[in-house]
N, C-alpha and C positions, 0 to 999 in steps of 0.2 A: 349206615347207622339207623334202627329204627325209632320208629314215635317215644319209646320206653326207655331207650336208651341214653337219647336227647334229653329226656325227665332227668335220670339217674345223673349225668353232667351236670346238667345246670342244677341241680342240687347242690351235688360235690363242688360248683364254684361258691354256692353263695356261703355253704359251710367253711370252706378255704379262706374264704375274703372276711369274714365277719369281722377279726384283727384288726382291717385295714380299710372296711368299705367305705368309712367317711370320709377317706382321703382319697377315693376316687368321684368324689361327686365336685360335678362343675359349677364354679358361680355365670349360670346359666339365669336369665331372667323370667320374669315371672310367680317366682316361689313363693313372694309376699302372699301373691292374689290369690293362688289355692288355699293358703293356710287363713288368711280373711275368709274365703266361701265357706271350709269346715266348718268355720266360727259361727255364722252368719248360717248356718245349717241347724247347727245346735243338733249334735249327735245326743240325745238324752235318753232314761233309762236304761236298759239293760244292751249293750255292744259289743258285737263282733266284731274283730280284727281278723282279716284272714291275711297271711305272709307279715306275719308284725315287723321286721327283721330286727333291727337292733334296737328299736323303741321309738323310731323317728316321730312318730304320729302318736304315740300311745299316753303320751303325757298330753298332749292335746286334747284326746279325746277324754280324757280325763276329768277336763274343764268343765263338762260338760254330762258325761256320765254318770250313770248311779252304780255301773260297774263293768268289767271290760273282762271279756275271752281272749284271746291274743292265741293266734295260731301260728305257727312256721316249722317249717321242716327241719331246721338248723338246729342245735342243741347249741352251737356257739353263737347265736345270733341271739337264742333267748334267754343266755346267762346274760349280755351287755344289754338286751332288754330292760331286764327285771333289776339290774343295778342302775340302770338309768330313773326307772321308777321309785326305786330309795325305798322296795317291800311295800309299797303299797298293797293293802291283804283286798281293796277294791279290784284288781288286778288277779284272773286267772292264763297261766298260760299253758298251753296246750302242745306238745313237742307231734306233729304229725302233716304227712306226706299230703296235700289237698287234694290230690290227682284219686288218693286213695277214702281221705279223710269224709265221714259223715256225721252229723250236730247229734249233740246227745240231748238241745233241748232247741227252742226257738228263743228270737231275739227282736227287739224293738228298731235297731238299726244295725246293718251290718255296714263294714268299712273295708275299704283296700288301699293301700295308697303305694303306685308303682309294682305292682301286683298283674294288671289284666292283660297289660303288652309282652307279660312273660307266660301268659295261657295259647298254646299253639290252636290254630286256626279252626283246626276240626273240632278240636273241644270245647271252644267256647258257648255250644247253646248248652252241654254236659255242663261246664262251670256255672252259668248262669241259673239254670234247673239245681244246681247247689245252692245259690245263692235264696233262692224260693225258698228250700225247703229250711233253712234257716230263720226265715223271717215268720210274725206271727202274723197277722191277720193286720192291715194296716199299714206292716213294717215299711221302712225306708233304707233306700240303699246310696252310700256316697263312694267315691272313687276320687284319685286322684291318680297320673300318670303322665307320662311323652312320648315322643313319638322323636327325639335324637337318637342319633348313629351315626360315629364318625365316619370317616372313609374306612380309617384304620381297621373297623370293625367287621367291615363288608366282605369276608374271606370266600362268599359263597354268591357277590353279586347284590346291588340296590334289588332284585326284585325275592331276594331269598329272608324267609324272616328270619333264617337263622344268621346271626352276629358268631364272633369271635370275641373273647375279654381275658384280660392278664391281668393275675398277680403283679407284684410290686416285683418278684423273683423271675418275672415272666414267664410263666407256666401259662398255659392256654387251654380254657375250657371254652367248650360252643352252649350258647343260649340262646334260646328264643327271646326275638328281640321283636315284638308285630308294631309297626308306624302308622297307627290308626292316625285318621285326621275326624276331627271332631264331628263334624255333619253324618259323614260315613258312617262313623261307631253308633252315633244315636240313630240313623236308620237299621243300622245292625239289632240293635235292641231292640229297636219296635218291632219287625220282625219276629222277635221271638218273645213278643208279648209284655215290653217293657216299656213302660212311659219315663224314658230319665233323657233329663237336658242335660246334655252336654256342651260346656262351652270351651273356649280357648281363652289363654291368657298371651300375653307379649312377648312372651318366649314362648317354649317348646311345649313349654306343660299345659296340662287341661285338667280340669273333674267333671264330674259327672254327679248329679243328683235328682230322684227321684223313684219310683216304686214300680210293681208292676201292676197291667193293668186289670182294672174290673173285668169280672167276667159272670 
């Protein structure tokens, strides 16, 4: 299977799942404390969403925003979006592939939440150099994600990022699954010229907040 083709799957699963995806998320600990840091971030003025899926975050950001881009590849993930939202017209959403996708304008804060552990390995300084050319002079960048994976998932091996995931029908699509650990990923970024803390919470989940650096 190559790099592109892996995309095209994990795509086609999270298009498949959209129906059903909140009945695969686990009461997994921690998820209070990322959704307090967004808060406590204050995503304000003008907001990207990049992979919205079915609106998890977008009412949050909400709270806070002067208005919001919402991207995802899914056409079914951003109808349950946009009905989650109730037509808020503060709310643009945007139907396109990221791998493919580039900003038609720049923005004050971009967001991702469960997004960067499904960007395979090689392309993460490619996604982050997206993430640049989004922001305005100043901009800030927040993240929210985990680094879970059942056994169940492991079809290729604990040191393989790619996972295995079913439908409720049990159909099986493979995705990239990357189990960054918090220190690691924020050396990751510096590296490639980003000042973002990254912390852990008491479960699996973590975010990440801050910008890149002066130059």
């Amino acid at each position: 299977m190559t790099g592109r083709e892996l995309l095209d799957e994990q795509a086609g699963f999270y298009r498949a799942v959209a129906a059903e995806y909140d009945d695969h998320a686990l009461p997994l600990p921690g998820g209070d404390e990322v959704s307090a840091a967004l808060d406590a971030f204050r995503p304000t003025g003008s907001v990207l969403e990049l992979a919205c899926g079915p609106g998890t975050w977008t009412g949050q950001l909400l709270r806070h925003a002067t208005e919001v881009t919402a991207v995802d590849a899914s056409a079914e993930m951003i109808d349950i979006a946009s009905a989650r939202v109730g037509g808020d017209q503060r709310v643009r959403f945007v139907l396109a592939d990221l791998f493919d996708w580039r900003p038609d304008r720049r923005y004050d804060v971009v967001f991702f939440g469960f997004w960067l552990s499904h960007v395979p390995p090689e392309r993460l300084a490619s996604f982050w150099s997206l993430v640049a050319d989004c922001l305005r002079p100043g901009g800030r960048v927040f993240f929210v994600d985990d680094g879970h994976r059942t056994v169940e998932e492991l079809v290729e091996g604990a040191d393989s990022v790619v996972v295995q995931r079913r439908l409720k029908d049990g159909t099986a699509y493979r995705v990239v699954k990357v189990p960054y650990q918090p220190a690691d990923l924020e050396q990751r970024l510096a590296r490639l010229g980003w000042r973002v803390e990254v912390r852990a919470t008491s479960g699996p989940f973590y975010w990440g907040a801050g910008a890149r650096e002066a130059f």
